[in-house]
C-alpha positions as CSV (number, residue, x, y, z in Angstrom):
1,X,158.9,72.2,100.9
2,X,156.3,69.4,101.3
3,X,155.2,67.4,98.0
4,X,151.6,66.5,97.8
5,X,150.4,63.8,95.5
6,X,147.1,64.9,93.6
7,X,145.1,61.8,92.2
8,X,142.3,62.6,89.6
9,X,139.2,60.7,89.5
10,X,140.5,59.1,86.1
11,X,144.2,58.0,88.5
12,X,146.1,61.1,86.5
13,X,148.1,61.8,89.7
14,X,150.2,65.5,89.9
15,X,153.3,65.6,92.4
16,X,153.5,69.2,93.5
17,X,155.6,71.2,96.2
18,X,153.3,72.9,98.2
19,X,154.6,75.6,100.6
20,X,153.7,75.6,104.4
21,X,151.3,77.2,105.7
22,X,149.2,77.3,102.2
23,X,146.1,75.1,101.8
24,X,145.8,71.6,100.7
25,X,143.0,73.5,97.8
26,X,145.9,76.4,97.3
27,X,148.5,74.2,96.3
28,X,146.1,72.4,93.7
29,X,144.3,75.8,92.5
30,X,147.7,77.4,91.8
31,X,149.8,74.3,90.2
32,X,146.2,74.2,88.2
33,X,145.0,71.0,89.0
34,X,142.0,69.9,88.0
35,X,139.4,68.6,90.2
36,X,139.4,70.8,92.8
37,X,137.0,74.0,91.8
38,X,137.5,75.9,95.5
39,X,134.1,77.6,94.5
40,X,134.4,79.6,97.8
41,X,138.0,80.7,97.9
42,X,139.0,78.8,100.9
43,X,136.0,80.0,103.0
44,X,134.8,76.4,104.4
45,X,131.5,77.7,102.2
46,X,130.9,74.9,99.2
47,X,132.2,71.1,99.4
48,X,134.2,71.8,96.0
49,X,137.6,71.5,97.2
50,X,136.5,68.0,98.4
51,X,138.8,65.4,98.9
52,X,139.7,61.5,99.7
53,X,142.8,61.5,102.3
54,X,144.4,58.6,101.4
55,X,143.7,55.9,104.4
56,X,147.5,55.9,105.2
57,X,147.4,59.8,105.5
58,X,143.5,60.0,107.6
59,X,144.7,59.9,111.3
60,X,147.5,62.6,110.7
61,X,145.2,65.1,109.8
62,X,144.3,68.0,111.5
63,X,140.8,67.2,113.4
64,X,137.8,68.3,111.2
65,X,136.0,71.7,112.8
66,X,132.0,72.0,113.0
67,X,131.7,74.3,109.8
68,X,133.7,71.7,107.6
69,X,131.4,68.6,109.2
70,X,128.3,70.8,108.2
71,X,129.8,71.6,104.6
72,X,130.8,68.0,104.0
73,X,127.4,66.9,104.1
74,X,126.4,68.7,101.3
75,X,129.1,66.8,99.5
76,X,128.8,63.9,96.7
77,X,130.0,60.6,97.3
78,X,131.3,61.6,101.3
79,X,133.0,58.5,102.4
80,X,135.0,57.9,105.6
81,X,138.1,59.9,104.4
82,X,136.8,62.7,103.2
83,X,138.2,66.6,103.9
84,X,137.4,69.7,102.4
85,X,140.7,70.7,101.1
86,X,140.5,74.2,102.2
87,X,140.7,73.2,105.9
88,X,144.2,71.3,105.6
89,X,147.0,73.6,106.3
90,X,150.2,72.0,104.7
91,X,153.2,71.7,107.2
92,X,156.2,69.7,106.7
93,X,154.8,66.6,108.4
94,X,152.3,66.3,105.2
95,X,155.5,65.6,102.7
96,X,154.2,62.7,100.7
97,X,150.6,63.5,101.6
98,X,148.5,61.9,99.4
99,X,144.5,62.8,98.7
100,X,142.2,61.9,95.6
101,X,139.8,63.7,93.8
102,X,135.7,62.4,94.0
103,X,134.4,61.6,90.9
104,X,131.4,64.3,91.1
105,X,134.2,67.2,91.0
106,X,135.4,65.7,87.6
């Protein structure tokens, strides 16, 4: 099972497993991580489960889809790596993933 580093806007980081197929934002919500408020459920319809992709991480990622573009804009402190956690689907190419919480979601 994949292991995703969590990193909280005060550097707290949380090592979880995170089972394929679930959500970046699922595996945070249910190992009750804070940080990440997935307002929406997972419906691509708030920026809370917003994350930094760690730079090293950025170019693996899944391509970002037109509804995610349009919600990160409503987002605090957007910067070149950000991703709505929601819209990453774990796989087992993501072990050792690592993404950081913005400061507005502390």
């Amino acid at each position: 099972m994949p292991k995703i580093k969590y990193i909280e806007e005060n550097g707290k980081e949380h090592v979880v497993e995170v089972p394929v197929g679930w959500s970046v934002m699922e595996g945070a919500v249910k190992n009750l991580i804070p940080g990440i408020d997935a307002d929406c459920g997972g419906a691509c319809a708030c920026a809370t489960c917003h994350v930094y992709v760690d730079p090293a991480w950025n170019a693996k990622m899944p391509p970002m889809g037109d509804m995610e573009e349009t919600m990160l804009d409503f987002a605090q402190d957007r910067e070149a790596t950000s991703r709505l956690s929601c819209q990453l689907k774990v796989t087992e190419a993501m072990d050792g993933l690592v993404v950081r919480m913005p400061k507005s979601q502390h």
